[in-house]
N, C-alpha and C positions, 0 to 999 in steps of 0.2 A: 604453464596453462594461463590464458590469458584471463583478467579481471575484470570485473562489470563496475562501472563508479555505481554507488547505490545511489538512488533518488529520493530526494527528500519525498514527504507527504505534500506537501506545494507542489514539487516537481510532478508528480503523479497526477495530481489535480488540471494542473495545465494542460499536462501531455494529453488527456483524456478528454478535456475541452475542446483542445485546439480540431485530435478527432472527429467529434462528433460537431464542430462548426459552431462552437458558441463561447463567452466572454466564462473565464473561468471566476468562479464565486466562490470564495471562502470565507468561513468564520470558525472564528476557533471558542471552545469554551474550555473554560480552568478547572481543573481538577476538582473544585470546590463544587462547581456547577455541574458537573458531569456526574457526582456525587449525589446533587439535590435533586438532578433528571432521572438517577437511576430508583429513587424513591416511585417514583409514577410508569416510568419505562422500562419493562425488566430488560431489554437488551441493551441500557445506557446500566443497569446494576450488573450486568458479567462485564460489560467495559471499562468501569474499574477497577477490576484484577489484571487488566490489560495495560493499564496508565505505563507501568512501571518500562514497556515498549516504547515510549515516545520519551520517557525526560535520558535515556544515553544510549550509545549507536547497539544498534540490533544490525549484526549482518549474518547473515546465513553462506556456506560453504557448501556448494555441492560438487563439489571436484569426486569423493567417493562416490556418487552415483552418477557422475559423469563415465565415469573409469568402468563401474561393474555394468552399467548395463546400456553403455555406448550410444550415451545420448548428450544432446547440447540444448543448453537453454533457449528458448526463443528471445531474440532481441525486444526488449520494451516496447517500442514505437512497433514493431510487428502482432507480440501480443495485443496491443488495445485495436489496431485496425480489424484482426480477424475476434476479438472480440465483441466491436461493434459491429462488424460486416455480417456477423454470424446468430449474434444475441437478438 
């Protein structure tokens, strides 16, 4: 079964810029500050229980629900167009 390279969060970001026709923009903030933002923002305080997904590789396997229910992933650069085209 063939494998998907995963995409970094950068990667994702681009990909989604380049989409929708503009300069992609990132910043990133530190754990520390994600922490003093979820003090005032409750959706930056459930995103700290999330942190521990970005600091080592998170890859997901769906070959089992590939196999039972005979379906294939949409390719990335496919998903974000008919996400844009649709959203």
């Amino acid at each position: 079964m063939p494998t998907v390279e995963p995409l970094t969060g950068k990667e994702w970001v681009e990909a989604i810029a380049k989409e929708i026709g503009v300069e992609p923009k990132i910043q990133l903030a530190s754990p520390f500050m994600i922490k003093i933002l979820g003090l005032f923002n409750p959706v930056m305080k459930e995103f700290v229980e999330m942190l521990y997904q970005f600091d080592r590789d998170y890859n997901f396997d769906s070959s089992k629900i590939e196999t039972v229910f005979k379906i294939k992933p949409t390719p990335v650069n496919e998903a974000i167009k008919q996400i844009v085209n649709n959203g």
